[in-house]
C-alpha positions as CSV (number, residue, x, y, z in Angstrom):
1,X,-72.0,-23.8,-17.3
2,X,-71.1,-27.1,-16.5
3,X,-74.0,-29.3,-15.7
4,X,-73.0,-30.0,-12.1
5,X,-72.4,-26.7,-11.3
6,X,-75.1,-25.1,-13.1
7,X,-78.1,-25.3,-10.5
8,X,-75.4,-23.8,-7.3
9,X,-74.6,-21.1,-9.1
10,X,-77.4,-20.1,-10.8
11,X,-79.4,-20.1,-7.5
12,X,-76.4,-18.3,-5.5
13,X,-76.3,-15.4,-8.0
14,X,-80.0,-14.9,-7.8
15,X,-80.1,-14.8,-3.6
16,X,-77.4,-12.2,-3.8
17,X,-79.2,-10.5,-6.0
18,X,-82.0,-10.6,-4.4
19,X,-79.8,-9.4,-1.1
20,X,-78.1,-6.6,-3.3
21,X,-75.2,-8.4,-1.7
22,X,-71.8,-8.1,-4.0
23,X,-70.0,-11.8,-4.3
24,X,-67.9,-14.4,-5.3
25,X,-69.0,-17.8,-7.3
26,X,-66.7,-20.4,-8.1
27,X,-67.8,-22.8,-11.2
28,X,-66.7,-24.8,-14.3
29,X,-67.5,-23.8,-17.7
30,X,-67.9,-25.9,-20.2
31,X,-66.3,-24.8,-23.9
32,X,-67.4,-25.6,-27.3
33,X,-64.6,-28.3,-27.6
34,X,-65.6,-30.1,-24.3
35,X,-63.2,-28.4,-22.5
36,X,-63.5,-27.4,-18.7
37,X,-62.3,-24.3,-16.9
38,X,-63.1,-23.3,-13.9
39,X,-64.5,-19.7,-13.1
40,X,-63.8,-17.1,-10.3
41,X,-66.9,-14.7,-11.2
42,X,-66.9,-11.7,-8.7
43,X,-69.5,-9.4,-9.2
44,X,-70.8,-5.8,-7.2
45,X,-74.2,-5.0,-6.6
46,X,-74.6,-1.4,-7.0
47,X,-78.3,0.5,-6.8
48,X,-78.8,3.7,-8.8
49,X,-80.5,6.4,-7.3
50,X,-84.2,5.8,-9.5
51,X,-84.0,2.4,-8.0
52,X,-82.2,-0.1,-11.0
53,X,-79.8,-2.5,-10.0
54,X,-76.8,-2.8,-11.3
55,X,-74.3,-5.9,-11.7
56,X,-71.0,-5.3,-12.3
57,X,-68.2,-7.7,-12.4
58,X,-64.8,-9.8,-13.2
59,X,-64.4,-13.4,-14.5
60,X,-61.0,-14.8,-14.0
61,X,-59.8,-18.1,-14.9
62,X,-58.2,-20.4,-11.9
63,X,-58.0,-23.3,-13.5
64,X,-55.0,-23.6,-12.7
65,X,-55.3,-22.7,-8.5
66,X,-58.0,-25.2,-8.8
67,X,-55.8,-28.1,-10.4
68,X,-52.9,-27.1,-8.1
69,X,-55.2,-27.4,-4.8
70,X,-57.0,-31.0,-6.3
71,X,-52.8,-31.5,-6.3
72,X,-52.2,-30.7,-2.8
73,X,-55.1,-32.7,-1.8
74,X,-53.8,-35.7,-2.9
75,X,-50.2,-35.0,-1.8
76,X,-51.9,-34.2,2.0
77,X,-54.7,-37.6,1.6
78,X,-50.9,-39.5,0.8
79,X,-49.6,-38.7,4.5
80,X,-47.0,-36.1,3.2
81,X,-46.8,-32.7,5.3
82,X,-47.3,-29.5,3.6
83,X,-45.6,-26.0,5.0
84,X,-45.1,-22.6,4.1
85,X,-42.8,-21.3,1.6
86,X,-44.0,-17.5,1.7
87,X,-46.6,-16.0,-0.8
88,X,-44.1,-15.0,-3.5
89,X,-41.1,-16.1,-2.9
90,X,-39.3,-13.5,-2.3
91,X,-35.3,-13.0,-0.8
92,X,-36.7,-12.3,3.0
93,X,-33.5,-10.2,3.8
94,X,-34.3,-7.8,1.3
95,X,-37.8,-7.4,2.3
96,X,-38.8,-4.9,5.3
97,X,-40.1,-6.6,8.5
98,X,-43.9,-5.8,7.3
99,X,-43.2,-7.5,3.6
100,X,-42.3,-10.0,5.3
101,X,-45.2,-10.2,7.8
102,X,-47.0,-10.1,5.1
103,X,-45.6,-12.5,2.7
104,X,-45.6,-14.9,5.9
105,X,-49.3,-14.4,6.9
106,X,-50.4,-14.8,3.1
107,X,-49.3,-18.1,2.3
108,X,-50.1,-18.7,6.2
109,X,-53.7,-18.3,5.9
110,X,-53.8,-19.8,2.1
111,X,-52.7,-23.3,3.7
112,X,-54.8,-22.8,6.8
113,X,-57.9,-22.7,4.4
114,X,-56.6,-25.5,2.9
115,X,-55.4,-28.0,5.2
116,X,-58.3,-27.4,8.0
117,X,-55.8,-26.5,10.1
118,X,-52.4,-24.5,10.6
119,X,-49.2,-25.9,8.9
120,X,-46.6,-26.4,11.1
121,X,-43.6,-26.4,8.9
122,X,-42.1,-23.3,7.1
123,X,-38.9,-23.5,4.5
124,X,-37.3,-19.8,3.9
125,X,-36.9,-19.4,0.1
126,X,-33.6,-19.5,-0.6
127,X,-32.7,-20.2,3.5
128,X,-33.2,-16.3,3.7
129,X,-33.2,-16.4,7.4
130,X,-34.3,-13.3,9.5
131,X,-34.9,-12.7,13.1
132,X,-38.0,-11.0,12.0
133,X,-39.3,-13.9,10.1
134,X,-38.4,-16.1,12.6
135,X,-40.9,-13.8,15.3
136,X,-43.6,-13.7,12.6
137,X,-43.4,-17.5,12.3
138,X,-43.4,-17.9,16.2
139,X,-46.1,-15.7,16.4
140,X,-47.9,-17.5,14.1
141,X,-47.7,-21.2,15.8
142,X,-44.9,-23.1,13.5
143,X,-42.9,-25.6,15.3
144,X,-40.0,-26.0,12.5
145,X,-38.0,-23.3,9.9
146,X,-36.3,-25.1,7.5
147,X,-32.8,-23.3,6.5
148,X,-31.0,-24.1,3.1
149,X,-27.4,-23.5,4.7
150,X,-25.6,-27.2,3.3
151,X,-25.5,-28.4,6.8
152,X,-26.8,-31.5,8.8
153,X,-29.4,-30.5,11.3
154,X,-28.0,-30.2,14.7
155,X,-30.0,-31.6,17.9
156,X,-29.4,-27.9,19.2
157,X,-30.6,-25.8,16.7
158,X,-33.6,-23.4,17.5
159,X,-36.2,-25.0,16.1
160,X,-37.5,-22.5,13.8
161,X,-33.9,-22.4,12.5
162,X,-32.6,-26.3,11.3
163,X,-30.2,-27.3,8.9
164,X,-31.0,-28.8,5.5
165,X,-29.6,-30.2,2.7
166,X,-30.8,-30.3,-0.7
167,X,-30.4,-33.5,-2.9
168,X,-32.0,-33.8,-6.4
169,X,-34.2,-36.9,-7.0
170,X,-32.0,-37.7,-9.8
171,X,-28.7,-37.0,-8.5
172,X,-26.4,-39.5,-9.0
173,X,-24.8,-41.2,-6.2
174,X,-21.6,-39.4,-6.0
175,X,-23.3,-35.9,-5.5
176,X,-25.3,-37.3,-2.6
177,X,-22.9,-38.8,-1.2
178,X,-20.6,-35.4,-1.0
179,X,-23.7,-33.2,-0.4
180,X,-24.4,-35.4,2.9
181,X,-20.8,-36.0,4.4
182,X,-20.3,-32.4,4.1
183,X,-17.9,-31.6,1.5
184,X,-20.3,-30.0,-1.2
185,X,-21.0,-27.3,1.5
186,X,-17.2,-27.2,2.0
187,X,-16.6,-27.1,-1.6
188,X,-19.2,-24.0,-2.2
189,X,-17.3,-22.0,0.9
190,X,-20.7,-22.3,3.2
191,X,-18.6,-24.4,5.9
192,X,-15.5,-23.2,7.9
């Protein structure tokens, strides 16, 4: 166990056991090269009938969740606005209304955790707009669904369906220039 970890984790695992209560601890593990990884140990108390108690459990790396969130912290500690993007990113249109529900609530209650509060803004993965989306996201308190249609936001869109355009940060000057006049949209057959 990592050193700063090592006392929390020891101590939680012996309350629940003392509780007979099944749970989840969180902590880094050191590695024989110095390496850290961080630990998602989840474990079930079980009691057998002459009285013995049983642990039984799962250890799964998330490392990687945990480096991604230490990420998003920085990105939301910079000013910048986080939103929704759906658990899995899947085509929305293709989904039934309670995949998409789903998918929706997910990634809904994943960024509440993480942002204290509940994001506003929601993108639809590849601008896979639905009118049942659009109700789950209303539902759910969002102020602005992002399209990905080629077109310039309109002062009378519905607000949980604007416009946007997509520009790579290292497109060169041409591109952007065509993808916010309008043409590229033209070009792909998106615009009349």
């Amino acid at each position: 166990l990592h050193p700063e970890d090592r006392d929390a984790a020891v101590a939680a695992r012996a309350a629940a056991m003392r509780a007979r209560q099944d749970h989840e601890l969180d902590y880094r593990m050191v590695g024989a090269s110095g390496t850290v990884a961080w630990l998602r140990d989840i474990a079930s108390i079980t009691v057998e009938p002459g009285g013995e108690v049983r642990l039984r459990g799962l250890i799964v790396d998330v490392t990687t969740q945990k480096r991604t969130e230490r990420a998003l912290r920085r990105w939301l500690d910079a000013g910048m606005e986080l939103g929704n993007h759906t658990w899995d990113h899947p085509c929305l249109d293709r989904c039934d209304p309670g995949e998409q529900a789903d998918q929706l609530r997910r990634a809904h209650e994943w960024l509440a955790d993480l942002l204290g509060r509940h994001p506003r803004l929601f993108a639809y993965p590849n601008g896979d707009h639905t009118p049942e989306a659009e109700a789950a996201l209303a539902a759910l308190g969002y102020e602005v669904g992002l399209l990905f249609d080629h077109r310039l936001a309109s002062i009378e869109q519905p607000s949980l369906r604007l416009s946007r355009l997509r520009i790579e940060s290292d497109a060169p000057l041409w591109r952007a220039r065509a993808v916010l006049s309008g043409l590229h949209g033209a070009l792909l057959g998106v615009l009349p």
